[in-house]
Every structure is written in C-alpha cells, then in structure tokens.
N, C-alpha and C positions, 0 to 999 in steps of 0.2 A: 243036314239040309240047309242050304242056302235062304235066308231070311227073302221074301218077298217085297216087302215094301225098306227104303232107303231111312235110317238113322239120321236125326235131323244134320247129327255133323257129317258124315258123310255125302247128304244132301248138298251142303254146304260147299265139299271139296267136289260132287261132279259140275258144282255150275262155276266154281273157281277156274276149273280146266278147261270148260267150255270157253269164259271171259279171256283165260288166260290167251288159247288159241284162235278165237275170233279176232283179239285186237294184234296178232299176230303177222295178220297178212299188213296193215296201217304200220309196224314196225319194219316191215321187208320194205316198204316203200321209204322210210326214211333212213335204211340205210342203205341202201342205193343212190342216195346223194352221194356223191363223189366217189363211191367204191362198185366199180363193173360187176356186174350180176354172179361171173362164174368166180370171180375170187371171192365176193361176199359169201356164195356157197361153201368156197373152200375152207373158209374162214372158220364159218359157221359148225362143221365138224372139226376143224382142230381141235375150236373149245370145247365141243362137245366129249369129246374122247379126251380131253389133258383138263383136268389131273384126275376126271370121273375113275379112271383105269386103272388107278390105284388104290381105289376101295373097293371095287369087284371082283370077282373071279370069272376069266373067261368061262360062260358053257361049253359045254362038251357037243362042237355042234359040226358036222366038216367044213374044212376052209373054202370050198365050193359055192357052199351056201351062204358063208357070210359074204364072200365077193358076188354072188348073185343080188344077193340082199341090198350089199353099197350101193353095186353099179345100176338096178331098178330101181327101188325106195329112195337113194339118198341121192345119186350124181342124175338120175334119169329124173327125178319128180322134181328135186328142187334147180338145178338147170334150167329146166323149163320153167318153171312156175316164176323164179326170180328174174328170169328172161323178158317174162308176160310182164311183167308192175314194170320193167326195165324199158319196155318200148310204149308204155302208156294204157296197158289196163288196169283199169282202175281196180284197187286194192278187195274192197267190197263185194263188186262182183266176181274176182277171181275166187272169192272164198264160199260164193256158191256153186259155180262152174266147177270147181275143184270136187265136187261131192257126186259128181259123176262117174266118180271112180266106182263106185258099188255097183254102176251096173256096165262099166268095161271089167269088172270083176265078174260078175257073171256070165259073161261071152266069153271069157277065158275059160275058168272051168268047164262051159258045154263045148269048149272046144281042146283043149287040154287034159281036162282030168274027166272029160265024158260025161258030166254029170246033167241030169234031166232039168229044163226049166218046170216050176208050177204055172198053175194060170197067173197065181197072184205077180209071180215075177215077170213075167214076160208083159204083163197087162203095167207093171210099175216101169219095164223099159223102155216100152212103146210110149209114154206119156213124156218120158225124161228125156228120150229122142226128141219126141213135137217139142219142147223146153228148151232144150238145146238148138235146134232150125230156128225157133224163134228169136234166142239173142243172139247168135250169133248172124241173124239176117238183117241186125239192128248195126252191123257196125259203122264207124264213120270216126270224128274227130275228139268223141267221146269213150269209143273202144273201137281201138284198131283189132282189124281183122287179122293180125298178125298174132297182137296178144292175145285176141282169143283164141286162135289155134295152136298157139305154145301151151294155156293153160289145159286146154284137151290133152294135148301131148303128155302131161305132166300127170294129168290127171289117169291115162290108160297107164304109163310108167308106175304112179300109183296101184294099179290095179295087176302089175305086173309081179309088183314087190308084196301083196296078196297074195299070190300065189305061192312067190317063195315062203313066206310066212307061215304055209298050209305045208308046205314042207319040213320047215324049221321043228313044226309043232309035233313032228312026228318022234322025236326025239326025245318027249318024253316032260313032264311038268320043268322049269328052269325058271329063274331070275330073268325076265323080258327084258326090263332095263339092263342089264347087265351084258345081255347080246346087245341091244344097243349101240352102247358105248363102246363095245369091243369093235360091230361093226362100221363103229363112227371113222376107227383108222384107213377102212378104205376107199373115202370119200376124194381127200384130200389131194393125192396124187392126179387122178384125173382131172377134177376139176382144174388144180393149176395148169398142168397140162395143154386144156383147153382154153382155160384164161389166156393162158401165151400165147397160143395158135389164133384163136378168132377174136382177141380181145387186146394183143401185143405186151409184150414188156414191159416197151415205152408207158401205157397207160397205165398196167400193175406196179408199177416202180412209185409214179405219181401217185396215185393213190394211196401207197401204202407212208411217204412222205408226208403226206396231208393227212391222215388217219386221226381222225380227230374224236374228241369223249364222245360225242354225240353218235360216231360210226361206232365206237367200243361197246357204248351202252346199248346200240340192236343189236350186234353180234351178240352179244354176252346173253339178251332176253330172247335171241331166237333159239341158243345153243342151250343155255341153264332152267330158262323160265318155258317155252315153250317145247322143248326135247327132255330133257333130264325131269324134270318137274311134274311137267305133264305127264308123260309116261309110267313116273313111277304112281304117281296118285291114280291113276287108269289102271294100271294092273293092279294096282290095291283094289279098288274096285269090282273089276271082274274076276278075282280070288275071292270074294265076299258075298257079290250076288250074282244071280241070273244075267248071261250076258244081256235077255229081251228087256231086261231092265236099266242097262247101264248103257247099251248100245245106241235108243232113240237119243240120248243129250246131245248126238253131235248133228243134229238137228238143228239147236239153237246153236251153232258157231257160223253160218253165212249171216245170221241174225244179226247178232255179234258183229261180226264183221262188215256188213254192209251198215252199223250204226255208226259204227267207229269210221268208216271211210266216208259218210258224210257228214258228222260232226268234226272231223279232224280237216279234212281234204275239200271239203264241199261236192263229194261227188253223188251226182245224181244219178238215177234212173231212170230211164223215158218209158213209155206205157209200155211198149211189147218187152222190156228188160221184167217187169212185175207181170207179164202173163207168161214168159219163159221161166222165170223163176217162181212162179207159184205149179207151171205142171210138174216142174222140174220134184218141185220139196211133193207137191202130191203124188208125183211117182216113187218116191224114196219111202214115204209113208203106207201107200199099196203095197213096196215091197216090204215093209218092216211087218206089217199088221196083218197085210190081205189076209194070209194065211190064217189065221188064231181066228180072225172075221168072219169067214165062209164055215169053218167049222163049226161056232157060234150059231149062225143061222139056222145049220142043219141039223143041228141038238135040239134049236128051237121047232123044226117042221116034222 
C-alpha cells in the first residue's frame, strides 16, 4: 500500500518540480528573445530526445500513438503556448490560463470516451469558465487578446494529449519518461516545418546565426530541467504515492509562475486578472476535493 503522507525528501523533490516548472514559463519568454516561437519549440525537443534516447528503451506502445502524442502534447501545446509569451502575454498569467486544461480535459472525455460528469466537476467547470470570461474580458496592452487565446489553444491541445495519455496507459505499467523522450522525435519535423511556412527561412537562418549562451541556456532548461527532469521526479512520485496526493502540487506552479513573472519581468495583474484567477484555482480545487467533501459531510449527517 502506497504511504499516505509525503517523506520529507520526497516533499522536497514535489516542490523542486513545481519551482522547477512555474519559473518555466519566465524561461520560455527569455528565450524567445531572438529565436521565433515555432523554432524555439523545435529546438526544444531535439534536446529533449538527443542523447536522452540513448539511455532508454522505446515502450512498446503503437506508433499511432506516439504521433498522436507529438502532434497534441508537444507541437499542438507548445506552438501555441510559445506563440502566446511571442505576441505578449505575459509569462505568469499564461501559466495559470494554462491549467485550464483539466477542465477541456473533461469535456473531452464526456464527449469522447462518454464518461459521466460529478456535481463536483461540472460545479469546478462552470467556475473555471466565469475565471476564464473574466481575464480574458480584461485584455488590452497588457495582455493581448491574441495571446490569450493562443494560450487556450494550447491549453485544450493540452487536454487533447490527455486523452491520448488515457490511451497510452492502456498498454500496460511502462517507463513515462521513456515514452517521452522517445515521443520527443516527433515534435521536430513539424515544427520546423511550420517555422518555415509562417515564420520564413530568412528569419530561422538569422536566428540560428545569432544563437547566443543565453538562447542555449532556455533551450537546454526547457528540454532537461523542465521535461526530462521534471517528469522523471513526477513519475517517481506517482509510483510512490496516491495520485490525490501528488496531483494538488501543480496548483502551486501559476503561483510559481505568476511570482517569477513579476519579480523578473515586472508584470502585473489588474483587479479582474486576481478575480479570474482566484475562480479559476477555486474551480480546479472543487474539482480536485469536491468529491472526497460531499462524501465527508454525508458520513457526518
């Protein structure tokens, strides 16, 4: 049986991966200095997969799904997402907007895999909805309504590569990181692809001439420190305890992130940004807990 309460080092490593991935999104924005959003993505999985792929062994998973995987999780999510900080949203808020995905994860499965909402979720969607109308009613010169709707994008692509996940998982216990990496190789091709098509030559060429330590050093922490890193400490994690356990910490990464993007960036939040983002994390909290809540009560009456 799965220990209940977290080992202090343990503890230690879920807030390292939360720190690690909150000041993640403030990385994405400083290496998008000089390098166009869809190569910086390409970028970002090459490292990811070279030389990880030669310490792992591919799972045994069909190649359907690892290209389902790429082309939602890694060219659909991050696309958009580096897209969003690319036209000027700000770093902080994209990395609460970004946590919307759990509940375009839910509209996916009651529409895809059929499965029934509870009160508690459908009462945490409707709140994360009002959160969402809220900042996103807020935009102007401090968050274009562009980048906020890229990071949506980004965000249901998220919830899209969930899905495949629920797939993936049917194949039986496996090394996560290991798919991963493996499905790191199918990122690259699209992306550059599209770098060329909506982003030109001319501009990737330049870019990649000016490639400077500073552009190395995000790539390097978006690919190693926040993918390979993070993931492997994550599933060490949810091999060890109770997912209900390990799942609320990414709760603290818009925290995270929203510290780091006005400590780093000086980016603010105007009032209705902190009433969109407070229904927002208390709808994600309904959905986490409602359930185990209601139960609670009813033991108690």
């Amino acid at each position: 049986m799965k220990p209940a309460v977290l080992h202090p080092r343990d503890l230690a490593l879920a807030l390292l991966v939360i720190v690690v991935w909150g000041v993640n999104f403030a990385v994405i924005k400083v290496g998008l200095v000089g390098v166009p959003p869809l190569l910086l993505a390409a970028l970002r999985f090459m490292l990811a997969a070279f030389p990880a792929l030669l310490f792992v062994r591919a799972p045994k998973v069909p190649l359907r799904l690892y290209l389902a995987f790429g082309l939602t999780m890694s060219v659909g999510q991050f696309a958009f997402l580096f897209s969003a900080i690319h036209v000027g949203m700000p770093s902080g808020l994209a990395s609460l907007v970004l946590q919307s995905q759990s509940f375009f994860t839910l509209v996916l499965t009651a529409l895809w895999l059929k499965e029934k909402w509870h009160a508690n979720q459908l009462a945490g969607l409707l709140l994360a909805a009002g959160g969402l109308v809220l900042i996103g009613s807020a935009h102007g010169t401090s968050m274009p309504l562009t980048g906020f709707l890229l990071t949506v994008a980004a965000a249901t692509m998220w919830a899209c590569g969930n899905i495949v996940s629920r797939a993936v998982g049917r194949y039986g216990p496996m090394n996560q990181l290991a798919f991963v990496v493996w499905a790191s190789l199918v990122p690259p091709l699209p992306l550059l692809a599209l770098s060329a098509v909506l982003e030109g030559p001319a501009v990737m060429a330049a870019a990649l001439q000016a490639f400077s330590v500073q552009s190395f050093a995000a790539v390097a922490y978006i690919a190693w420190a926040s993918t390979l890193l993070g993931y492997a400490v994550w599933n060490y994690l949810l091999a060890h305890y109770p997912v209900n356990r390990i799942a609320p910490f990414t709760l603290l990464v818009p925290l995270v992130g929203l510290s780091t993007g006005w400590l780093v960036f000086g980016e603010s939040l105007q009032p209705v940004h902190f009433a969109g983002g407070a229904l927002l994390m208390v709808g994600l909290l309904v959905n986490l807990f409602g359930a185990s809540w209601l139960a609670r009560r009813q033991l108690k009456t």
